[in-house]
PAFI-412854 format. One line per 8 residues: number of its first residue (from 0); for each residue z, x, y of C-alpha. Coordinates in steps of 0.1 Angstrom, whole numbers, always signed. Layout:
N
NUM) Z:X:Y  ...
This chain:
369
0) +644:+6:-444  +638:+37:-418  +631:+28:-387  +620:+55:-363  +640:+58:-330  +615:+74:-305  +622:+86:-266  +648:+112:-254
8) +651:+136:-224  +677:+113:-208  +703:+92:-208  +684:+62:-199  +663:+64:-229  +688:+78:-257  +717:+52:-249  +700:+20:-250
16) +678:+32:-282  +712:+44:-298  +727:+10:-289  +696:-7:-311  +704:+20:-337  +740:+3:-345  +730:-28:-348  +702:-17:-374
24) +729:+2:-395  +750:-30:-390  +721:-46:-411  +724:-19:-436  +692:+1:-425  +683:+39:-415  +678:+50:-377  +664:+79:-373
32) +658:+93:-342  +632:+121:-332  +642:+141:-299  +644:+178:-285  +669:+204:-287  +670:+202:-244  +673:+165:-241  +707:+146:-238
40) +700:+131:-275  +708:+163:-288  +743:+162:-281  +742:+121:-283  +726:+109:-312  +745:+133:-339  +784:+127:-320  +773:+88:-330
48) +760:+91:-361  +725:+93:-366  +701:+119:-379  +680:+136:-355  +645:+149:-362  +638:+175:-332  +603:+179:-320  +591:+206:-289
56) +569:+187:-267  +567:+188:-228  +559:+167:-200  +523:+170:-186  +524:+157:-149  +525:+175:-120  +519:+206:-135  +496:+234:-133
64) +467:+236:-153  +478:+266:-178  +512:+250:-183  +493:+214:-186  +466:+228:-212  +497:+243:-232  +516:+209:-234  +489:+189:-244
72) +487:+211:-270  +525:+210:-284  +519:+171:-279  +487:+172:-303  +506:+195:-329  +534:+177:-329  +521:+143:-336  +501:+161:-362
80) +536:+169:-376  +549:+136:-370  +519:+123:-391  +529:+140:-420  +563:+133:-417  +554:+98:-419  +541:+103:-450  +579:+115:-460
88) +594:+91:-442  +578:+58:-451  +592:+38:-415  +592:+1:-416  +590:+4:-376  +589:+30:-347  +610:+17:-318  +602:+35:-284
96) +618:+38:-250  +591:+57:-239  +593:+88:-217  +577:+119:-230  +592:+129:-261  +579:+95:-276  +546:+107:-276  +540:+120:-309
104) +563:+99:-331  +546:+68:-313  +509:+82:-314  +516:+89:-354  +528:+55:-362  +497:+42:-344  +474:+61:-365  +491:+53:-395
112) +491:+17:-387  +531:+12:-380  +544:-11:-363  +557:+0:-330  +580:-18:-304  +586:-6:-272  +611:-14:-247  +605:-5:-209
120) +635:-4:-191  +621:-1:-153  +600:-24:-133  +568:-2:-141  +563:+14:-170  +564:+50:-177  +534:+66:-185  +535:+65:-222
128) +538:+27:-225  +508:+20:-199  +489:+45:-224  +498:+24:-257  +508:-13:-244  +477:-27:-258  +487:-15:-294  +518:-25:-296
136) +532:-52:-315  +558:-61:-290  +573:-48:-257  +608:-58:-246  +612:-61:-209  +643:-60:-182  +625:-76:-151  +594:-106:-152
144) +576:-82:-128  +569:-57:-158  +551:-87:-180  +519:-77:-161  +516:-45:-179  +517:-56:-215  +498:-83:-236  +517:-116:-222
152) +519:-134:-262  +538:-99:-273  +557:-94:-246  +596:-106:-243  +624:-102:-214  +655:-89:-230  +667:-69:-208  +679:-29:-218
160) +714:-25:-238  +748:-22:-217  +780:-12:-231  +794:-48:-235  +827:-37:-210  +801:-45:-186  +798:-79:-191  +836:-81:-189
168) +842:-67:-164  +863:-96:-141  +855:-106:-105  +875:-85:-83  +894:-109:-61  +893:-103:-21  +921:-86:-6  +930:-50:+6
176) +915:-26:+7  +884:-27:+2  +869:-3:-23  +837:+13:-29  +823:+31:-57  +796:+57:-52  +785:+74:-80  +751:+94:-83
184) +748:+94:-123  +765:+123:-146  +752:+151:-127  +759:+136:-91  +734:+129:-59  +733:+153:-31  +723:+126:-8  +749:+99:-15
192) +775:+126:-13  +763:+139:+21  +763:+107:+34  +801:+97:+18  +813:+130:+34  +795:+119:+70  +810:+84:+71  +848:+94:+65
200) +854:+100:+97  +839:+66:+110  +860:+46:+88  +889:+68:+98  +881:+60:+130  +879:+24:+126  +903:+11:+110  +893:-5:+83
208) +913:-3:+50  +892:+11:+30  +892:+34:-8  +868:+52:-24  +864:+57:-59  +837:+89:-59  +816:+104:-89  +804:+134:-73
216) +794:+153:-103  +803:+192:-111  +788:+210:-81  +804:+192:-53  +836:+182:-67  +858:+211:-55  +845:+216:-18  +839:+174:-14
224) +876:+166:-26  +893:+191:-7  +879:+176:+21  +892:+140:+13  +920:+150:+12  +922:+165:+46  +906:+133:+55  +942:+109:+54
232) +916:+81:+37  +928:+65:+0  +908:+69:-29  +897:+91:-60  +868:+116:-58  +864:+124:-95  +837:+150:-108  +827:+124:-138
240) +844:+88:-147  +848:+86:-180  +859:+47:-175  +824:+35:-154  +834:-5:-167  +870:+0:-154  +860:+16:-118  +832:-15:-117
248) +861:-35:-117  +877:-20:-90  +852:-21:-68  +841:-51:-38  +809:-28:-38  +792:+0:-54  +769:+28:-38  +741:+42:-63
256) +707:+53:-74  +684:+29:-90  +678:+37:-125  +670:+11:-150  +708:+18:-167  +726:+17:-131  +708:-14:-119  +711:-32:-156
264) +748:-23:-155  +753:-35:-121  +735:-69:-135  +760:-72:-164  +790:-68:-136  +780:-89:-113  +785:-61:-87  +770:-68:-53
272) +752:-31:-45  +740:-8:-21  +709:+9:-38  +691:+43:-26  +665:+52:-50  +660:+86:-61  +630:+95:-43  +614:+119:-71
280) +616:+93:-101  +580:+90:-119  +563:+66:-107  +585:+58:-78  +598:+34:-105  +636:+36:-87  +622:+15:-58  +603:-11:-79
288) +638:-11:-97  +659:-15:-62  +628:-38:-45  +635:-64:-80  +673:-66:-72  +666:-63:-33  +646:-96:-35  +673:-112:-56
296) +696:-113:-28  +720:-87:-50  +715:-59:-32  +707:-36:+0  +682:-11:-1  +678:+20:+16  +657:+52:+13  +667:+85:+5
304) +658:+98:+40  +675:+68:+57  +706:+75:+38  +732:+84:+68  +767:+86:+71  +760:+64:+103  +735:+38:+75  +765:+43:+49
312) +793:+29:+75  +771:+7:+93  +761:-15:+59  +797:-11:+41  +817:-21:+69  +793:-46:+75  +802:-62:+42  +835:-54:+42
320) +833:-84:+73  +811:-110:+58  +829:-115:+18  +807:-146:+15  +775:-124:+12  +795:-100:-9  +803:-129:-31  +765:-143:-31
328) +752:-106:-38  +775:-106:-72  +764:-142:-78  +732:-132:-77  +733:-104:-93  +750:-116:-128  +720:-139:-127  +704:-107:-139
336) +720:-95:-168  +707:-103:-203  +736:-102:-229  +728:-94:-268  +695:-70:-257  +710:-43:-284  +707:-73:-311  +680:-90:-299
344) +656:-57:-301  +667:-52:-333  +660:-84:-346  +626:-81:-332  +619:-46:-350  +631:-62:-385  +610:-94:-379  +578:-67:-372
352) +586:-45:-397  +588:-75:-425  +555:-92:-411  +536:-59:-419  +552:-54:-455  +551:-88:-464  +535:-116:-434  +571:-131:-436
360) +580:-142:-396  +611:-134:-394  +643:-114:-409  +675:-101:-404  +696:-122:-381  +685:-151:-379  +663:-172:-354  +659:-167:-320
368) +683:-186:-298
């Protein structure tokens, strides 16, 4: 069977979907993703394997009105397209992460009476699953607060696929120094890496052993780790980590935005966390992500504004005294993570897929645990 792998743009929606995409080929069927030539999938989804079907469609918020009119008409031609590829294709099941670039392939499959399964990796939905939750057959979840937003009898909390070094990853036992990890995704964060630069010199100046492990990204690398290392402080500032699970291991405590993939892999850790949400996320969803952890008792919050050298220092060092919360933050935060989400998705896409064809329950690897 095909099964139609819907929801680029970034890394937060190709990974996990590409993760679901294994374990369908495990079970000896056909992923086939559907993306754009600008989106991260277009470089991901061929180096692992898959075919990729690329579509040219645009957002269509805050934009003007020419640039708006012209989108939502790439998005009506390209689900027209998507239609009739359907027709080609024959899919057993579209599975969507949302975002954008599922609009067409997920639209299509509605009017052609696919099934379609969505998972919603944040705490509120994009905009595309608010648009189609009542249609679908079942929505996968990472955080109870989300239920609200989908039909409660089709709606299960899975949580979103992490690389399984993740759950691996060992507690780090107390001792010196302490280490932090700050790491602003692939491309970096301007305002974590101001604020890393502005607290050197307080922890300099007070004593505390301390390293830093630092994914700045490209454009900061060069002038950022020269100035480490002017700064007599230990550590590594790195412009991308290719080992994320091993520096999580590392680490008493890592620094980071709030993404649904940074928050679920701190989860799977176990990694007490110091969260600033990225302040131009749709939907604000990076502080409904932070709040869900915040109220855990797994992490600290703080706004992008509020993010200081001084606020940096003040909360780390603080921390860095009191390893019984640190502990209790990991604790809590492991209490999180949902193991098997990869397998479990695609057990649910199989099970929807043979209900249509045939009214048969459930397939593929067995029942639910």
């Amino acid at each position: 069977m095909i099964f139609v792998m819907a929801g680029g743009g970034t890394g937060g929606h190709v990974i996990p979907a590409i993760a679901v995409a294994r374990e369908l080929a495990r079970a000896g069927h056909e992923p086939l993703f559907v993306g754009t030539e600008r989106g991260v999938e277009a470089r991901l989804v061929p180096a692992a394997g898959f075919r990729l079907e690329k579509i040219r469609v645009g957002g269509i918020k805050n934009l003007g009105v020419l640039t708006k009119v012209a989108s939502l008409w790439r998005l009506v031609a390209e689900t027209l397209s998507q239609w009739r590829s359907f027709g080609q294709w024959h899919p057993a099941a579209v599975f969507s992460m949302g975002g954008y670039v599922a609009g067409p392939p997920v639209l299509a499959a509605l009017a052609r009476g696919v099934p379609v399964v969505v998972m919603e990796p944040n705490a509120v939905p994009g905009a595309t699953n608010r648009w189609i939750s009542r249609w679908v057959r079942r929505a996968l979840i990472s955080f109870e607060e989300t239920r609200r937003f989908f039909p409660a009898d089709r709606t299960e909390l899975t949580g979103l696929p992490v690389r399984e070094e993740f759950f691996s990853v060992p507690a780090k036992a107390s001792g010196q120094p302490f280490t932090v990890l700050i790491t602003g995704g692939s491309q970096g964060s301007k305002t974590l890496n101001e604020a890393a630069r502005a607290s050197w010199p307080l922890f300099r100046q007070s004593g505390i052993s301390v390293r830093f492990i630092h994914q700045t990204g490209v454009p900061m690398h060069a002038e950022l780790s020269k100035e480490f290392a002017a700064s007599g402080l230990v550590g590594e500032i790195d412009p991308f980590i290719t080992d994320m699970p091993g520096a999580f291991a590392q680490a008493d405590l890592v620094v980071c935005r709030s993404g649904a993939g940074a928050v679920s892999e701190l989860a799977a850790a176990g990694k007490p966390s110091i969260l600033v949400p990225f302040p131009f996320a749709a939907d604000d969803h990076q502080t409904k992500n932070a709040e869900v952890l915040e109220r855990a008792g797994a992490a600290m919050r703080f706004s992008d504004r509020d993010w200081t050298g001084a606020s940096f220092f003040a909360a780390a060092s603080g921390l860095e005294g009191d390893p019984a919360r640190l502990q209790a933050m990991g604790t809590a935060a492991r209490k999180l993570a949902k193991p098997g989400s990869a397998r479990r998705a695609a057990e649910i896409l199989l099970g929807e897929a043979a209900k249509a064809a045939t009214g048969i329950d459930s397939v593929g690897f067995g029942p639910k645990q």
